[in-house]
C-alpha positions, 0 to 999 in steps of 0.5 A, spaced: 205 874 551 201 867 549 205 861 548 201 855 543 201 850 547 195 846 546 197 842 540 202 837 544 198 838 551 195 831 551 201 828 550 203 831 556 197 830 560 198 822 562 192 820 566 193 813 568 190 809 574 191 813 581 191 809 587 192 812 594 199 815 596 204 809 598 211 811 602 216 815 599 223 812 597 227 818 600 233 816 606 231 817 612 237 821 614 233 827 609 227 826 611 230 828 618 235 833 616 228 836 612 224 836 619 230 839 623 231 845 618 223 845 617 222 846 625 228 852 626 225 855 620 219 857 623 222 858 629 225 865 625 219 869 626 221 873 619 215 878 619 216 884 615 219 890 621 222 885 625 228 884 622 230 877 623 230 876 615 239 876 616 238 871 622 234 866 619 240 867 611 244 866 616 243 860 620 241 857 612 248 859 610 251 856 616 246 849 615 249 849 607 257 851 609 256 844 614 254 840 607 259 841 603 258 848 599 265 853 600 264 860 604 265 863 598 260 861 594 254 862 598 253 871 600 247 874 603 245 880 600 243 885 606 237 891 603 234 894 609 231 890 614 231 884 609 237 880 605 237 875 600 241 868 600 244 866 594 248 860 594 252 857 588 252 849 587 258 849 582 257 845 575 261 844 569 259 850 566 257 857 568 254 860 562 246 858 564 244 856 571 238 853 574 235 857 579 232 855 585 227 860 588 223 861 594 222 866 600 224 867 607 220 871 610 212 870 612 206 873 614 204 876 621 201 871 625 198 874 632 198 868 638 192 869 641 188 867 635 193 861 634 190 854 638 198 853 637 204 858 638 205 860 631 213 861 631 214 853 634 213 848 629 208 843 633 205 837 631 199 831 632 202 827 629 198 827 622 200 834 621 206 840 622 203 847 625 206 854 625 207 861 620 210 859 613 210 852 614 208 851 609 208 858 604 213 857 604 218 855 608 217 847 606 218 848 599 225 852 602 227 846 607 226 842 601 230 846 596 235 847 602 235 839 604 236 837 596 242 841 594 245 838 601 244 831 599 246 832 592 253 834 595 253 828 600 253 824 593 258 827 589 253 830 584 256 834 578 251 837 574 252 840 567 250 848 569 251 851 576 245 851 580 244 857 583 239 857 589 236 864 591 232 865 597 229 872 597 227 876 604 219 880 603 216 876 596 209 878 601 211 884 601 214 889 597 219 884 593 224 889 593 229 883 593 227 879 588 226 885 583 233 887 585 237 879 584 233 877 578 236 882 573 243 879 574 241 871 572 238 874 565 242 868 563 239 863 567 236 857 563 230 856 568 227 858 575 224 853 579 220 856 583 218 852 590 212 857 591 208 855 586 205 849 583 203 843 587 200 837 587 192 838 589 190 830 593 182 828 593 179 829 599 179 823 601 187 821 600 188 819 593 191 823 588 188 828 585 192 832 579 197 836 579 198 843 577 204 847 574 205 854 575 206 857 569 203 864 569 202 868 574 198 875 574 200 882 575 199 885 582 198 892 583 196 897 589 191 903 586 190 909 592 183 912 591 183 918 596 176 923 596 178 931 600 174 935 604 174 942 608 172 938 612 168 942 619 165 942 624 160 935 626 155 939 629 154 942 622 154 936 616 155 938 609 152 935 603 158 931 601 162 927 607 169 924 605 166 918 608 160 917 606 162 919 599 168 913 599 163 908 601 160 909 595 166 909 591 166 902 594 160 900 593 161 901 587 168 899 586 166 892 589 159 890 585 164 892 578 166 885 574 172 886 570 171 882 564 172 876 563 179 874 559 182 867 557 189 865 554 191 858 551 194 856 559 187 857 562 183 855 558 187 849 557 186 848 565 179 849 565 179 843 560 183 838 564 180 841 570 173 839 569 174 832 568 176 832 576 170 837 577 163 834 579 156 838 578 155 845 575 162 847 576 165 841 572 160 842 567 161 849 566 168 849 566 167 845 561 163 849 557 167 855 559 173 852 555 170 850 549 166 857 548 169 863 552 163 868 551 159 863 555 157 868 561 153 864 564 159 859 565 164 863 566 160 867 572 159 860 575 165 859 576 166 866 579 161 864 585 168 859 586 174 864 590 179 858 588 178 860 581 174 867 580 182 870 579 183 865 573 178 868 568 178 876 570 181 882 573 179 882 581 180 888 584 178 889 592 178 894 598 183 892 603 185 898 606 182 905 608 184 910 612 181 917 614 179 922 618 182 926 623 177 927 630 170 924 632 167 932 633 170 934 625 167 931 618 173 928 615 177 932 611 181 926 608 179 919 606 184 914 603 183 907 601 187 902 598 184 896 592 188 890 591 188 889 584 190 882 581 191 883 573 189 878 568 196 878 564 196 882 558 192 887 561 196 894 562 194 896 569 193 903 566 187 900 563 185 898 570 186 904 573 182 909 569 176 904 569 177 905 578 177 912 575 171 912 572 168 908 577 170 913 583 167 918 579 169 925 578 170 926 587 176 921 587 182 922 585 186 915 583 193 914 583 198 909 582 203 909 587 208 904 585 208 899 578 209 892 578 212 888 572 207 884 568 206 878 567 209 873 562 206 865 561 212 861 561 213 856 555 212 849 556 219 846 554 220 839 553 226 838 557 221 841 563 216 837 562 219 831 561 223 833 568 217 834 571 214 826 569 218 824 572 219 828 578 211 827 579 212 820 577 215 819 583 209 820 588 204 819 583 206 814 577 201 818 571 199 823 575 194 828 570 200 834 569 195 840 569 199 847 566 196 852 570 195 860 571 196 864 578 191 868 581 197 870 586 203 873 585 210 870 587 217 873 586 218 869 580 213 875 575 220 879 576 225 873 573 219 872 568 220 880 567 227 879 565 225 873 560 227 868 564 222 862 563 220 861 570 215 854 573 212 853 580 213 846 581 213 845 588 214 838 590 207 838 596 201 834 596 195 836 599 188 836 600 184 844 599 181 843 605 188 843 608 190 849 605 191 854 611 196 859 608 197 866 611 192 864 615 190 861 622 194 854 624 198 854 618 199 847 616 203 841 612 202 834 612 207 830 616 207 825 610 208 830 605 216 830 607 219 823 603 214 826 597 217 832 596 224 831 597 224 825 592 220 830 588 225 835 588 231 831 588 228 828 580 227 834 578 234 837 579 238 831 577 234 831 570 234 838 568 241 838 570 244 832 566 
């Protein structure tokens, strides 16, 4: 679906003079609260197969039971190893809620990669280290330490505010995919996995970016068969050697390029904060969309070569059975990530075509696809204020996601869902499912300020 924005995007993107980021206005006893939160946080290891998902819910619960929410109106919601946290902040009315949506669980991190422990959060003072500190556990905290301070004061908003902490968004989604047809009646997500404002390098403000968009996932199994034999006797065709072909093949291919309204509106605004070739290509990509040339120069950037086509990418293979036997069966997984409005049918007919007649190419299960979120004015108003809060004129760029998170599947169910997550940071901070994940220890005060706005607006 494309929405017509661009009429009334520069009225929304105010740029004004940025300066360096001051100390935010949020209490401190928040800014504590939101730290010890942080650190039990990443102290669950909630990795897919350990089950700590349930513990960690219920520590959650426990932390809003103390601020002030009824036992009634919070449930953990079990689905196998997993659960989801759903916890109800009573307005006046009930007839269209705003969600508040992040996830529990993280990626695996082995310790002996780490300089640091992974599950203990740790600190030098400028930054906070551990797994899910920032993805997203952060935005979590953040939510969590909101709605306890709203309690704290007495806030009433006008519609319930319905938070919704799901158990495997980096895995399977099966808890998001289940919660999200019951709040069909829901007025907005926001979405503290997504969006965010990006710093400069050298600490200044940059822009910020509202995720409005988000691509479809999809996993496609390719898997080449052979009789198979004997190692002493090759054969023409080996299962193997066949699949490195198919890949070869596979990671050469360019989907073509693709725009809607929303990234082209991104490349706009973005390249007036680009220096070099890139900026002037994102420039010229945005004012003529069949400009190759521009287009495959910003494909060389992995920050931004989701956002201008369908990627597909080898991530997993499997194959054979024994050292002295040709492989009888070979098994690869591509990873694709598919530009929205784009049936992923269409894209597995074209893995199809490039594997050949040798392979055969399944769909083993179909996520939703992806919806662009209108701008609404009350949301961006909102947002104005809240980004003002750390960044008085700050540039609001709408933007599309490469990744996928839990809110395709409210998007799935017609809920207008916004990535608006309240952290700063610089690109070369961003450390997300990787080694040493991190968050700045300053980005705390921000972000609860930023959320605190963003609630109190959109609930009057």
């Amino acid at each position: 679906m494309k929405h017509k924005f661009l009429s009334s995007l520069a009225a929304l993107l105010l740029v004004g003079c940025v300066s360096a980021p001051t100390t935010a206005s949020a209490e401190q006893v928040d800014v504590d609260k939101a730290t010890e939160i942080l650190g039990q946080s990443v102290a669950f290891d909630t990795v897919a197969g350990r089950g700590k998902v349930p513990a960690y819910a219920e520590y959650l619960a426990g932390e809003l039971e103390a601020g002030g929410f009824a036992k009634e109106d919070i449930e953990i919601v079990p689905l196998g190893e997993t659960a989801t946290l759903i916890a109800t902040y009573h307005g006046k009315n009930s007839d269209s809620p705003i969600l508040l949506n992040a996830h529990m669980d993280v990626v695996e991190a082995d310790p002996a990669d780490w300089e640091r422990a992974p599950f203990t959060m740790e600190t030098d003072g400028t930054y906070y280290f551990g797994r899910g500190v920032l993805d997203d556990k952060f935005g979590l905290t953040m939510l969590v330490t909101t709605l306890l301070r709203l309690k704290r004061e007495g806030f009433e908003p006008e519609n319930d505010i319905v938070l919704i902490l799901t158990g495997d968004e980096e895995t399977a989604q099966k808890t998001a995919e289940t919660i999200a047809p019951l709040y069909r009646n829901a007025r907005y997500v926001l979405n503290a996995d997504g969006g965010g404002g990006t710093l400069n390098e050298d600490g200044t403000y940059g822009f910020y970016s509202l995720q409005a968009g988000e691509k479809t996932y999809a996993d496609f199994k390719i898997t080449i068969t052979n009789p198979g034999g004997h190692s002493s006797r090759p054969t023409a065709h080996n299962a193997i050697v066949d699949m490195a072909g198919v890949l070869e093949r596979i990671g050469a291919y360019k989907f073509p390029v693709e725009t809607s309204e929303l990234t082209l509106a991104f490349f706009a605004e973005t390249a007036k904060r680009t220096e070099g070739e890139l900026g002037e290509a994102m420039a010229r990509f945005a004012a003529d969309p069949t400009d190759m040339a521009a287009a495959d120069r910003i494909g060389q950037e992995s920050e931004f070569v989701g956002i201008t086509r369908t990627t597909c990418v080898p991530t997993e293979i499997t194959g054979g059975h024994a050292p002295n036997a040709l492989p009888q069966s070979v098994v690869a997984n591509i990873n694709c990530r598919i530009f929205p409005g784009i049936p992923p049918r269409d894209v597995m007919a074209k893995l199809q075509e490039l594997a050949g007649d040798g392979a055969d190419v399944t769909f083993p299960e179909e996520f939703p696809q992806s919806e662009t979120s209108p701008l609404h004015p009350d949301v961006m108003a909102a947002l104005r204020k809240a980004v003002d809060a750390q960044a008085p004129g700050l540039p609001i760029i709408p933007s599309m996601s490469a990744g996928t998170t839990d809110g395709l599947f409210f998007r799935k169910e017609g809920i207008d869902t916004y990535g608006v997550t309240g952290i700063f940071m610089r690109p070369s901070d961003q450390y997300a499912h990787g080694l040493n994940e991190r968050v700045p220890v300053a980005s705390i005060p921000g972000a609860l300020d930023h959320w605190y706005v963003l609630i109190t607006e959109l609930s009057k």
